[in-house]
Structure formats: structure tokens, C-alpha cells
N, C-alpha and C positions, 0 to 999 in steps of 0.2 A: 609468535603470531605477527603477521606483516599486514591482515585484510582485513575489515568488518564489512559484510554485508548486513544491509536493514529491510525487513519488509516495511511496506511504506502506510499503509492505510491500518492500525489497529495496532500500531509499533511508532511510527513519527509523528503521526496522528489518529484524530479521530474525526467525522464530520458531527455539523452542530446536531442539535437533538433535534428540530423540527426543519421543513423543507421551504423556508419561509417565503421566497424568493416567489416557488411555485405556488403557495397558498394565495399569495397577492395575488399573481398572475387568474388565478381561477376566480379569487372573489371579485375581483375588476370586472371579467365578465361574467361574473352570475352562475359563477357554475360552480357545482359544489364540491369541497373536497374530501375525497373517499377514504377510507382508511389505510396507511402507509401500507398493511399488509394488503389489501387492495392490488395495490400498483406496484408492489414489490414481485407477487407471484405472477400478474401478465406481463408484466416485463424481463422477466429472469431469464427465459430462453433467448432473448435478443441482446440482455446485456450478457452472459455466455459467450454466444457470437459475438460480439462486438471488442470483447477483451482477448480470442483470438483472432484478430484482425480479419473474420469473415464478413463481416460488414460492416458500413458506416457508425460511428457513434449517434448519425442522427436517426436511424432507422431507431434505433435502442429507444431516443425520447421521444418521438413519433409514438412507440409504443404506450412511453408511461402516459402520453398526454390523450392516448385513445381510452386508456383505462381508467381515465377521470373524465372522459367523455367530452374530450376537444377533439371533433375532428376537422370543423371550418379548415381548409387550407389556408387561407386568411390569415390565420389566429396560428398556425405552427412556430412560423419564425417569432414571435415572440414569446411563444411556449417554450422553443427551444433553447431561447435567451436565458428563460428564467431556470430553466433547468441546468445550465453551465453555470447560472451564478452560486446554487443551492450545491454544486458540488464542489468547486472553487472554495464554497465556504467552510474551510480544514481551522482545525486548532490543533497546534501541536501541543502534544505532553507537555506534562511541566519537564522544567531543566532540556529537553532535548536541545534548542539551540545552543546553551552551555555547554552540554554533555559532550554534542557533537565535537565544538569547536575542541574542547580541551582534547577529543580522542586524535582529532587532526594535527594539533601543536603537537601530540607523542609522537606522531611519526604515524597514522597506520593510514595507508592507502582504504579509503571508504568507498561503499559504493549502494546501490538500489536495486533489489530485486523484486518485482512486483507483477502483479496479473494486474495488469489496467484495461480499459477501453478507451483512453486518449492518450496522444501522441506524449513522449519523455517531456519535448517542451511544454507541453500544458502542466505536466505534473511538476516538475521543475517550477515553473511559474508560481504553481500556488503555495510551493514552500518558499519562494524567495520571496513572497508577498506578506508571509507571516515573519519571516526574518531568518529563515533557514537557507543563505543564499552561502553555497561555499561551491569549490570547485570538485567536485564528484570523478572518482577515479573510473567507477564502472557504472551502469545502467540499463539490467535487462527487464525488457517489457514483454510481458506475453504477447500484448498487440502486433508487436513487430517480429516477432517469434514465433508463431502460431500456434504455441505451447503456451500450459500453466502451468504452475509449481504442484507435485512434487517433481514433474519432468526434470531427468538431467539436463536439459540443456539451456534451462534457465539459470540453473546455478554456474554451470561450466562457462559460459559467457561472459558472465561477471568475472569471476578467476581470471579466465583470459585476457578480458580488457583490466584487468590490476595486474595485468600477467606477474598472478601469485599462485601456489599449489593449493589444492585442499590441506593440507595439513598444515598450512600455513596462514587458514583463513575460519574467521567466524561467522555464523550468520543468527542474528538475531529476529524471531521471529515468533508470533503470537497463536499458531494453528499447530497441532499434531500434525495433518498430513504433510505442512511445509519443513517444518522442524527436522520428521523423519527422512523427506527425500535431502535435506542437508545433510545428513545422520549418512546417508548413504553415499552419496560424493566423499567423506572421508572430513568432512570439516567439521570443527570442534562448534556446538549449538548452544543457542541460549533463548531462555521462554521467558518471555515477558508479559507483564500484565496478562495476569493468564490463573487460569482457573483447573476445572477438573480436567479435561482435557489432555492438561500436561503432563500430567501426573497419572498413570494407570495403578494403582497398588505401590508394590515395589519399584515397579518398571516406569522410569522417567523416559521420558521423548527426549531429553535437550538434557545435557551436563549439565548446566543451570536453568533454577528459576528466580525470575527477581520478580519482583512488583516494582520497583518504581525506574525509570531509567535512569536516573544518575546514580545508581547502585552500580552500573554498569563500569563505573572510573575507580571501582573498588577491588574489582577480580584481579586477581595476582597478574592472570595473563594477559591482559590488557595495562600494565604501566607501563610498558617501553615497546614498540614497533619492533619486532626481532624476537623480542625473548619469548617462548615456549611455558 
């Protein structure tokens, strides 16, 4: 193996448990805050669109901030303040900064496959904020892409900017549907922090499953950049 790709949101990290940023921003004015599933479900159509770069990221928080019942034009742009700081706000896994760097010092060209709704450099930013700043081999965004994963041609762009083969590349990742369109490109998978999903009966989605990620510096085929 020569390549690791990582999904990035539910694999290098997680966001925090509450949307804190935005609960300030509502109780500041008086206005109350609705229940996450609330603002999850009117918003889901616009952040869809938004992670295939059909429209602005801020149409998306316009939306969460109608479904808490902001709609002062007034009050957006600091609606939509609080809303980049509450996604900003990532924790990564334990060991992933470790985990990372030591897979780097082996040699394997690393990279990021992800359905986002903001630009690489935001997403980029907010890992070298928590301390995940390394130099990334590859980088596909659905937003720039107009695809989501399982589409080929999120995974095939990464390959290409590692310009490495599938059979030459991993991709670690926490969803059945993304696991299997990896399955499909030809590259060897891995399931992490993962549950039933992964797992059907007999029939695994991903060669591997781990629970924790520094399990990850243990697979035979990740000690050395090259070797199979």
C-alpha cells in the first residue's frame, strides 16, 4: 500500500455534542432554542445542496437560523457567525494526531475524502486548529466536485492527486454506503468506529473493522509505504 485516504467528519473527528455558539447567539436575543432535530430536518435539503456546491454555504444557515425563528435580516450575519464557530468546533479522536503523523513518518502519501459544504481551506483550518496540521497528499470535496461519496469520482481524484492505483490505496471510513463505493474502485477498506452498519451477517462492507484509531498502526499492511 502507498495511499490512505480518511473520511473526515465521524473518522478524524467528531463535532461537540451541543451547538453552543448558536444557543448563545438565540438566548442573547430572546429567542428560543428549538430542538436540534427541529433544525436538522429544515435544514437538510439546503445543506444537501450546499455540500454539492449548488449553493452558498450561507443559504444553508439562513435556513437553520429560519427554523429557530431568526429571520430580522439584521440578526443573520451574526446568526451566521455563530453558526461557523459551532461547526469549527471539531474534536478529533483520540490518538488521530499521533496516529496520523506516525502513518506519515512510514512513508504513505495521505489524503481526505469528504462531502463537505465548505471550502478544503475551512476544513483544513479546523483541523490545524486542533493540531492536525500536516501536509495532505490529496483532497476531494464533494463541494468542488458536484458529487458525494459513494460516486467514483470522489475516490478517483484523490488517487489521482496521490497519483497512486486503487490497489495501491486504503480508505478508511465510518458509513456502509462510502466504504462500499471504496470497495468498488478496487481499494482495500477499513470501518472504523462503527457499529451494525458494518457489519451485515457474514458479509463485512470493509476488510477491516477497528474501534479505536490507533488500532490502525497495527494492520500488517500499513507498516511500511509499499508493502501489500
Amino acid at each position: 500500500m502507498k495511499a490512505i485516504f480518511f473520511d473526515a467528519d465521524g473518522v478524524l473527528y467528531e463535532r461537540a455534542p451541543r451547538p453552543r455558539y448558536l444557543e448563545t447567539f438565540l438566548k442573547a436575543h430572546r429567542v428560543p432554542v428549538p430542538p436540534r432535530e427541529v433544525i436538522h430536518t429544515a435544514a437538510q435539503e439546503l445543506k444537501d445542496r450546499a455540500m454539492l456546491g449548488q449553493v452558498a454555504p450561507s443559504m444553508y444557515y439562513d435556513a437553520v437560523l429560519a427554523a429557530c425563528g431568526v429571520t430580522d435580516p439584521a440578526l443573520l450575519p451574526e446568526g451566521r457567525k455563530a453558526i461557523e464557530e459551532d461547526r469549527a468546533n471539531i474534536i478529533l479522536f483520540p490518538c488521530v494526531q499521533y496516529a496520523v503523523g506516525v502513518l506519515k513518518g512510514r512513508g504513505f502519501k495521505l489524503g481526505i475524502i469528504t462531502d463537505a459544504s465548505v471550502p478544503q481551506r475551512v476544513k483544513l483550518a479546523w483541523l490545524a486548529s486542533r493540531g492536525l496540521d500536516i501536509a495532505w497528499d490529496a483532497y476531494a470535496n464533494s463541494m468542488d466536485l458536484g458529487v458525494r461519496k459513494p460516486d467514483p469520482l470522489m475516490y478517483q481524484t484523490a488517487m489521482q492527486q496521490a497519483g497512486v492505483a486503487p490497489e495501491e490505496s486504503v480508505f478508511v471510513g465510518h458509513a456502509a454506503h462510502e466504504l462500499e463505493g471504496a470497495t468498488r474502485q478496487g481499494m482495500k477498506t477499513v470501518a472504523l468506529f462503527y457499529a451494525a452498519d458494518a457489519v451485515a451477517g457474514t458479509d463485512a462492507v470493509a476488510d477491516v473493522t477497528l474501534t479505536r484509531f490507533v488500532d490502525l498502526l497495527d494492520l500488517p499492511f500499513l507498516q511500511e509505504a509499499g508493502l501489500t
